[in-house]
Structures are given as structure tokens and as C-alpha cells.
C-alpha positions as CSV (number, residue, x, y, z in Angstrom):
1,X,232.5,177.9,66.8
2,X,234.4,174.8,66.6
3,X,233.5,173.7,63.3
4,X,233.6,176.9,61.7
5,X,237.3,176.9,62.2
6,X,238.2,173.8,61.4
7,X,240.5,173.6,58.4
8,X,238.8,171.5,56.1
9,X,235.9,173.5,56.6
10,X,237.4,176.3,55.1
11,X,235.9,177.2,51.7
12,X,234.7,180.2,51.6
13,X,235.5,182.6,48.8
14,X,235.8,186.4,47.8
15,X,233.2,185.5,45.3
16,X,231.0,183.7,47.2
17,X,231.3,186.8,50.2
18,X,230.3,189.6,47.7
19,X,227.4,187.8,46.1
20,X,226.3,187.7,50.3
21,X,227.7,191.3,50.3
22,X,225.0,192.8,47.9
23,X,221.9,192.2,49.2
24,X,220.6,195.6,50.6
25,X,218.6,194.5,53.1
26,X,220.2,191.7,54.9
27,X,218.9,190.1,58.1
28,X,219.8,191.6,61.6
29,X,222.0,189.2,63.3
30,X,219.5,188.0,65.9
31,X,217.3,186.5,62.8
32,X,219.7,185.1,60.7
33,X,219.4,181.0,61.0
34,X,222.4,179.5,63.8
35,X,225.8,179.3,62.3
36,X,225.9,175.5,62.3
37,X,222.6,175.7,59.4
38,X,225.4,178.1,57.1
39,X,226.9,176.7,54.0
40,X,229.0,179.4,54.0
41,X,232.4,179.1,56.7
42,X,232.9,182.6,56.6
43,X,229.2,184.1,56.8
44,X,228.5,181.5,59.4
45,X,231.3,182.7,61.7
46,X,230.7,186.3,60.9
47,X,226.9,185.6,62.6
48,X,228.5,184.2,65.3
49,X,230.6,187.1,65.9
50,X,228.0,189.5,65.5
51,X,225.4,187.7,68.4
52,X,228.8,186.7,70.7
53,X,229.1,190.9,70.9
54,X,225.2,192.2,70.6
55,X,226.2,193.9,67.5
56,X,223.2,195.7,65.1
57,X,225.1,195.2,61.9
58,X,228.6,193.3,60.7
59,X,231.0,193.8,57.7
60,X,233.9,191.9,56.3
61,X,236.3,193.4,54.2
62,X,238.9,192.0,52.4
63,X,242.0,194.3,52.0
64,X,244.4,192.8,49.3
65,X,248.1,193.9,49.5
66,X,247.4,196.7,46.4
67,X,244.2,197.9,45.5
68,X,240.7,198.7,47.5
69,X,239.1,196.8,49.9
70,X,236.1,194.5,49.3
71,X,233.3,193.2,50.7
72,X,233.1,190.0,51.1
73,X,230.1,189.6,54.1
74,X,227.5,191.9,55.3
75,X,224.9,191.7,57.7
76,X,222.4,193.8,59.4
77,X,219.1,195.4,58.5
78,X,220.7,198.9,58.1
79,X,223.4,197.7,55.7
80,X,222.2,198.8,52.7
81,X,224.3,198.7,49.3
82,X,225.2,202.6,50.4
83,X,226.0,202.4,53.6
84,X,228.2,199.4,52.8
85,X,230.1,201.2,50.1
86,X,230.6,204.0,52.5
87,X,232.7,201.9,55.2
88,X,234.2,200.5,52.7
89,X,235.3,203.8,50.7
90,X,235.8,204.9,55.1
91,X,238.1,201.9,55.3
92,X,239.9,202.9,52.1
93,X,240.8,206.3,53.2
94,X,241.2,205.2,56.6
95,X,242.7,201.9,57.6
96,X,242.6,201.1,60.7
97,X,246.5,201.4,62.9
98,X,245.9,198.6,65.4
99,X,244.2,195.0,65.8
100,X,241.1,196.5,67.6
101,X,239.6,199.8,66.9
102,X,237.1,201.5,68.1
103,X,235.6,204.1,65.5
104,X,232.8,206.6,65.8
105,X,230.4,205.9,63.4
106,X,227.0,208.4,61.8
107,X,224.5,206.4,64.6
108,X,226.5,204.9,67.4
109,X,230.3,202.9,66.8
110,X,231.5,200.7,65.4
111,X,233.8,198.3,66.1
112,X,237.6,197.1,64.0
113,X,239.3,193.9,64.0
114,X,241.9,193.2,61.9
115,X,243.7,190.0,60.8
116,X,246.2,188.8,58.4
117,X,244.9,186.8,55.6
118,X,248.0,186.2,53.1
119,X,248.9,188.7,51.5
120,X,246.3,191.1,52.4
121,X,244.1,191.9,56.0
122,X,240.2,190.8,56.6
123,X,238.7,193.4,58.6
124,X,235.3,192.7,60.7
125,X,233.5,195.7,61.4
126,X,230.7,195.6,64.1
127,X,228.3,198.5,64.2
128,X,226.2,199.4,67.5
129,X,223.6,201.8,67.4
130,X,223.9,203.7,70.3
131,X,226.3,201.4,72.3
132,X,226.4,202.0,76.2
133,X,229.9,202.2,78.3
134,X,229.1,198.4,79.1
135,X,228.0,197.1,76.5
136,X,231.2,198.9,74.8
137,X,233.3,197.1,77.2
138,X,231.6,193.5,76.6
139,X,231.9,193.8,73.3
140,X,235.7,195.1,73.4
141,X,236.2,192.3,76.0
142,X,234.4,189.4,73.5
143,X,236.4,190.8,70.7
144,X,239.8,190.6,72.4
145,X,238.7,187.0,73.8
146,X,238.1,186.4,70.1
147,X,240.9,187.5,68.2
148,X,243.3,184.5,69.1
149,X,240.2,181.9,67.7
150,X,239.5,183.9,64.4
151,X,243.4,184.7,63.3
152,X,244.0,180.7,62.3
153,X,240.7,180.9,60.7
154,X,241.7,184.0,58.3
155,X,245.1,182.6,57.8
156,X,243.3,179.5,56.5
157,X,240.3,181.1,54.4
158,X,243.5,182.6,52.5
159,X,245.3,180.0,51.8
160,X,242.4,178.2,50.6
161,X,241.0,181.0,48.5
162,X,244.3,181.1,46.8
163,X,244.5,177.8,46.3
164,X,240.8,177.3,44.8
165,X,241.9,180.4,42.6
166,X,244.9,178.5,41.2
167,X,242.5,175.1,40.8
168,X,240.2,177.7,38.4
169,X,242.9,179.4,36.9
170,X,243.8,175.4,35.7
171,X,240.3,174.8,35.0
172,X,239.9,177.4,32.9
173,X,243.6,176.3,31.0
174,X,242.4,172.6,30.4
175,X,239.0,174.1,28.9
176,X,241.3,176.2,26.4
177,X,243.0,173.2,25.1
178,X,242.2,172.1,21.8
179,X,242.4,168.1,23.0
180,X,239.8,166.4,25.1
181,X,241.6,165.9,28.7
182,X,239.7,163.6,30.9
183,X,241.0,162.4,34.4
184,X,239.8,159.3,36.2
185,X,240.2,158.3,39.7
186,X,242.1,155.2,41.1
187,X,238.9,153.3,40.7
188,X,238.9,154.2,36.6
189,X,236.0,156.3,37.4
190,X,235.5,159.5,35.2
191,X,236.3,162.6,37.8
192,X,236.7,165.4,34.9
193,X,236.4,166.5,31.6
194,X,237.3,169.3,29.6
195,X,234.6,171.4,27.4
196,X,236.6,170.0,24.4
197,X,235.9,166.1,26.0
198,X,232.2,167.1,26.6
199,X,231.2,167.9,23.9
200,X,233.0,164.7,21.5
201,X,230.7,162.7,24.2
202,X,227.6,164.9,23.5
203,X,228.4,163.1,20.2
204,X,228.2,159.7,21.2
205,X,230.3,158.3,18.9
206,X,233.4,156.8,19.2
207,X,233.5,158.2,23.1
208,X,230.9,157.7,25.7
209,X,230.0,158.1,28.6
210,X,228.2,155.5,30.7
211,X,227.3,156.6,34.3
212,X,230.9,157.5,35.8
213,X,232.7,155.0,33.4
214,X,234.0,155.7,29.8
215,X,233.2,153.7,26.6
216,X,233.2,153.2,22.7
217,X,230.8,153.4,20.3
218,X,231.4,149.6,20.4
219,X,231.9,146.5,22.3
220,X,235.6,145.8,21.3
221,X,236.4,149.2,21.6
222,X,235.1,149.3,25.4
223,X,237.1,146.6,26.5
224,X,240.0,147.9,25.0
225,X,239.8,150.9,26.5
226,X,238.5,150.0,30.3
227,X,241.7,147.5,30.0
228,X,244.2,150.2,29.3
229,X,242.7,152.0,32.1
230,X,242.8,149.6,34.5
231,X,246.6,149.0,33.5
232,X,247.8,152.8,33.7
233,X,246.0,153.2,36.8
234,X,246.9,149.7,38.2
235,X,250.9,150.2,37.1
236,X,252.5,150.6,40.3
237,X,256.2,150.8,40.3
238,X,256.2,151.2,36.6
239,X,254.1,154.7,36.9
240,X,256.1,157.5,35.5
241,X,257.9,154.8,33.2
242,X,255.8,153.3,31.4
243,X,254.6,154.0,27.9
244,X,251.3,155.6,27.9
245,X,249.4,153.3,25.7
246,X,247.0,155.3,22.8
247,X,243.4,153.1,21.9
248,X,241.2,154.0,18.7
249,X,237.9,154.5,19.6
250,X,236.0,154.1,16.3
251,X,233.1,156.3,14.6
252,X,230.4,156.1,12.2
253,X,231.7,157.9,9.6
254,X,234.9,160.0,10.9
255,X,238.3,158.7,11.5
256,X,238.5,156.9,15.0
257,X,239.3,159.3,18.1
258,X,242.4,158.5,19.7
259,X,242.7,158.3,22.8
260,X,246.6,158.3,25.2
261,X,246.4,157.6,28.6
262,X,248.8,158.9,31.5
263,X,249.7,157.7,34.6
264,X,249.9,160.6,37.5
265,X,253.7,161.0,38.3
266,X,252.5,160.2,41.7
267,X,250.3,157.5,42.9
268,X,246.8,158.3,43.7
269,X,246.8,158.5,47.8
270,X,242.8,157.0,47.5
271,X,240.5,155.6,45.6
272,X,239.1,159.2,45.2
273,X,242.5,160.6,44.0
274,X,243.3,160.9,40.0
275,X,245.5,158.0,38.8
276,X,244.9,158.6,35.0
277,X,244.7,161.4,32.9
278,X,243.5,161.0,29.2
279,X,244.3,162.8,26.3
280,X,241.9,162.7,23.1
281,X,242.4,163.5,19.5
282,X,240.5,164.3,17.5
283,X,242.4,163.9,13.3
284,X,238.5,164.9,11.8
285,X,239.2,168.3,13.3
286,X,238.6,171.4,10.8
287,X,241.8,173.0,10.7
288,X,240.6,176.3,8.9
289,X,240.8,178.2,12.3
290,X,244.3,177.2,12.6
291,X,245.2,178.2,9.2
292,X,243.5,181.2,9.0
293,X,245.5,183.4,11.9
294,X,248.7,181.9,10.6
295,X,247.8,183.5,7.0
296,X,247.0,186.8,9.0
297,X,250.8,186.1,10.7
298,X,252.2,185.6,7.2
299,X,250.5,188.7,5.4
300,X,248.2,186.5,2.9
301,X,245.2,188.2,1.1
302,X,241.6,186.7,1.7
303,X,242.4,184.6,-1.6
304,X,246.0,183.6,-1.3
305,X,244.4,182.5,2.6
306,X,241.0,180.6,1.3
307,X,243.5,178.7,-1.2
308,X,245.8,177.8,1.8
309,X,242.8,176.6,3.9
310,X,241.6,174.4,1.0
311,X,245.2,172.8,0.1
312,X,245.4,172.4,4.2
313,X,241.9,170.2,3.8
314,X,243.7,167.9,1.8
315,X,242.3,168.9,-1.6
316,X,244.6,169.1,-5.2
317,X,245.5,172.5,-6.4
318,X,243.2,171.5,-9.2
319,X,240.2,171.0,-6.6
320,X,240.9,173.9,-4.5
321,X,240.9,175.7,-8.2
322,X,237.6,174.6,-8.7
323,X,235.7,175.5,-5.2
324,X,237.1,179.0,-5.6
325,X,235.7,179.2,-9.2
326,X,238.5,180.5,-10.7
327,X,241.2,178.7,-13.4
328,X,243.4,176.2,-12.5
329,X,246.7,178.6,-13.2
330,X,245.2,181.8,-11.7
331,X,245.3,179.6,-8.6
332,X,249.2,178.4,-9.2
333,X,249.6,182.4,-9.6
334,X,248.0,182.8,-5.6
335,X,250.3,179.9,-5.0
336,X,253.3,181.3,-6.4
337,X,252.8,184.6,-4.7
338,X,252.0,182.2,-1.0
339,X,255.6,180.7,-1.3
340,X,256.9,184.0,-1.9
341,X,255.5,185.3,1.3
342,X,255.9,182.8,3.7
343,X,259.3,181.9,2.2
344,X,258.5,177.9,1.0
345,X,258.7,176.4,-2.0
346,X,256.3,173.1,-1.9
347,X,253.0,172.3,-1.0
348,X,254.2,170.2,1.8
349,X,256.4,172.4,3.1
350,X,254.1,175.6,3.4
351,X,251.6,173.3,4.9
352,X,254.1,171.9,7.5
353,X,254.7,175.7,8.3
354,X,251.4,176.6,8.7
355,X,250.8,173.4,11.2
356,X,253.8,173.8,13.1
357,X,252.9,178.1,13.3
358,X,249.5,177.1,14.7
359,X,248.7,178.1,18.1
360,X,246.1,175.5,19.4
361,X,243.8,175.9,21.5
362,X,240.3,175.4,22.1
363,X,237.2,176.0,19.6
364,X,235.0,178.2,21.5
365,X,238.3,180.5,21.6
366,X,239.0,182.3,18.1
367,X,242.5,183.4,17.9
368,X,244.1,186.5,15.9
369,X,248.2,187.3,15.4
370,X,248.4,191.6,16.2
């Protein structure tokens, strides 16, 4: 029981409780493998709980401070996906008044505990078929015993499930960048990478990866690189102040990848923590999904937006002309009527406000102004 509530040990999540949640025909608590074999913190203590009071079947609930309850453990032959929906919907009509609460149930009773979890209340339910006066009072008497261990456990399992929820939330926000972000540990080891940073070291050129360490396509470019490293995270008293140097990590036949590298604003506590964060950029990238929204933004026709995309690519008015097939003036007429719209009067400038109207983020994730 220990173990279970120590702090560290604390990991389990509302995700990881309703995937438990939905098996129909979960083992009976006397045939379920000791708490100590669990992965799972808060299905490990919620089988302890259930032997500790002779209970038939168990359910943990999650109550947040608005909406229904969820269930985030069940166990117990007769817990079926029904039955469980029905103590929940029970517990949504019905919450229960006091810390311990006994409740009638359709074959026996069934036993509440509530405790605060955050911002919301976990409620263990233990269901006895046919319950006698003592084993009633046992069980009441185990629960109360119980309640003073299992509160600090709750208040912890919230705190951590809030905080893995923010660490996802940030997952998902470095995936939707449109840069590679990499972050390496005080020992220059590679702890992270962004889908963007995956997949220009799918590539393998210009970045790699080599076991847990970073590299270039070639040897120069390497040392270069594992140097800069090894100075950001090896800074000191200069981290925070210190420019962040940039390295060009050549390719084959793209323009080189360049790469900034970060120092944390505060130093990494072990050789586990991140000292480093890198930044890579990528000038080969096609820009047409940026453009393209923009001209949506800006009320260009498919036409007047296809010339924009090609004049963005770096191409003359002349070769943009040509890859739409159409005469050299007919496209300084779409050009004319592009200025008009978006207010410009160069090339350079309606390209510079097209570029600075982009909103960047990742590939995978298409954007559209509404």
C-alpha cells in the first residue's frame, strides 16, 4: 500500500483508467494479479481496496468540477459496460452528501467514498452482493481506516494528471510548429524531437541522427555542430546571455539546414535534465501553403493566387507567365489587379506582405483564413 502512494509513483491517468474502464467482463477482485505486479498506480490501489473490504465489484469515478462523471477503473465480474454506465448515470443524478455512503444497490450495496482530487472528487464505489451486518461493518470500519491513506493519494493523482495534461498540451504545440525543435540533455544527448525534426532526419541529409547523438551529413559539419552543443550546454554563468550560436548543416542538393541552439534559462539540475534546445530551419521549404491562405485572406482568384505562389518561388513575371500558359501581359494584368487588392505596389512588397501575413505552422496541419 506503501508504494502505491508514494508520490512519484503517481501516474495514472483518466485515459489510461477508462481504457481499464471498458472491458465488460473484468476480473473479480480475488483473481486479479497483487497490486505490487500493476503498472497502473490507480488500478493497483483500487484492487487493494477492493480485497482490504471483501468487496464483489469496485468503480472509480472521476467527477470534474462541471460536466459528468467518468470512469476511470472498474473491476468485478458483474461489471459489465451497462451496469457500469448505470452507476455512473446513478452517481450523476445522485451524488453522494458525505465522505462515506452507504447506498442500496439492485443485488446487495454498495459502498461511497469520496475524495477531493483538484478541482473535481474521485469516488470509489464498492459493491457487495448480499452483504451481512458484519461484513457491513468491516467494510465501513476498513473504509473509514482507509480514507486518511487514500486522500494524499487522490490529491496527488490530480495534480499529476494535470500536469501530464499540460506536458501533452506542449507536446502537441511543438509538433504544430513549422521549425524542427529538438532538445538535448546536459550530456548533449538527443531527449526530443518534434514531428517537423523527425522527419528532416528520416531524410538523412544534412541532419542525422546517430544512436542518441546528432550529426551532419558530413564530417566537418558534425564537429561543428557536437562543439556548439557542448558549449551552450557547457555555458554556465553565461546561460541566458549568451548568443545562441546558428551551424549550417549541409545537403546534397538543397540549401544547408540551419540549425540555432538555446541554452535553457535555467541550468539543467542532472545529467538527465534539458540544457539545450535546437531550433532548425529549413530555407528549401515550399512556401505555397503559406501563400495560399494569405490569398484566401486577401480575396485573390485561383489565378491572381497561382501567380502569387509562383512569384513567391522566386520565378520572373515572365516565368511565372509561362508555367500558367498564358501571355506575358495577361499576367501583368493579374498582377495589376493583386496590388489592387492587397493594397502594394511592387513585387517585393506584396511578397513581404504575404510572408509576414503567414501563419506558420506545421505541414501535416493545412490552414484556412474564415
Amino acid at each position: 500500500m506503501v508504494s502505491v502512494l508514494h508520490g512519484s509513483a503517481v501516474v495514472a491517468m483518466v485515459a489510461q483508467g477508462q481504457g481499464e474502464a471498458r472491458a465488460a467482463s473484468a476480473h473479480p477482485p480475488e483473481r486479479v494479479a497483487p497490486a505490487a505486479e500493476s503498472d497502473d498506480p490507480l488500478a493497483a490501489l483500487a484492487r487493494d481496496h477492493a480485497r482490504a473490504l471483501d468487496a464483489d465489484a469496485l468503480l472509480v469515478t472521476w467527477q470534474p468540477a462541471t460536466g459528468a462523471p467518468a470512469a476511470l477503473y472498474a473491476g468485478g465480474a458483474a461489471l459489465t459496460r451497462d451496469r457500469i454506465d448505470q452507476l455512473v448515470a446513478e452517481q450523476t443524478a445522485r451524488p453522494a452528501r458525505a465522505p462515506r455512503e452507504w447506498r442500496a444497490a439492485a443485488e446487495g450495496a454498495q459502498l461511497l467514498a469520496v475524495f477531493a482530487a483538484g478541482e473535481g472528487t474521485v469516488t470509489i464505489a464498492t459493491l457487495f452482493e448480499r452483504p451481512s451486518e458484519a461484513a457491513r461493518a468491516r467494510a465501513d470500519a476498513e473504509s473509514a481506516r482507509r480514507q486518511p491513506l487514500l486522500e494524499p493519494f487522490f490529491a496527488m493523482w490530480a495534480q499529476r494528471a494535470r500536469a501530464q495534461a499540460q506536458a501533452r498540451g506542449l507536446v502537441e504545440a511543438v509538433n504544430h510548429a513549422d521549425v524542427g525543435v529538438l532538445l538535448v540533455n546536459a550530456r548533449g544527448q538527443l531527449m526530443l524531437a518534434n514531428d517537423v525534426a523527425e522527419a528532416l532526419m528520416a531524410r538523412q541529409d544534412g541532419l542525422r541522427r546517430s544512436g542518441t547523438l546528432l550529426s551532419g551529413s558530413r564530417l566537418p559539419d558534425t564537429l561543428r555542430l557536437q562543439t556548439a552543443i557542448d558549449h551552450v550546454v557547457g555555458s554556465g554563468a553565461m546561460r541566458g546571455r549568451a548568443a545562441a550560436p546558428v551551424i549550417a548543416l549541409g545537403r546534397a542538393e538543397r540549401r544547408p539546414l540551419l540549425v540555432a541552439i538555446v541554452a535553457t534559462e535555467q541550468p539543467p539540475a542532472s545529467a538527465e535534465d534539458c540544457a539545450a534546445i535546437l531550433y532548425v530551419f529549413d530555407p528549401a521549404q515550399e512556401l505555397r501553403r503559406l501563400i495560399e491562405p494569405v490569398c484566401k485572406l486577401y480575396g485573390l482568384s485561383p489565378v491572381e493566387t497561382r501567380l502569387t505562389c509562383l512569384l513567391a518561388d522566386a520565378l520572373s513575371l515572365a516565368d511565372a507567365a509561362a508555367a500558367m500558359h498564358v501571355r506575358e501581359q495577361t499576367a501583368r494584368s493579374y498582377l495589376k489587379q493583386i496590388f489592387l487588392k492587397t493594397d502594394t505596389n511592387r513585387q517585393a512588397e506584396l511578397l513581404w506582405l504575404m510572408l509576414k501575413s503567414a501563419v506558420r505552422v506545421a505541414p501535416s496541419c493545412r490552414t484556412s483564413f474564415v
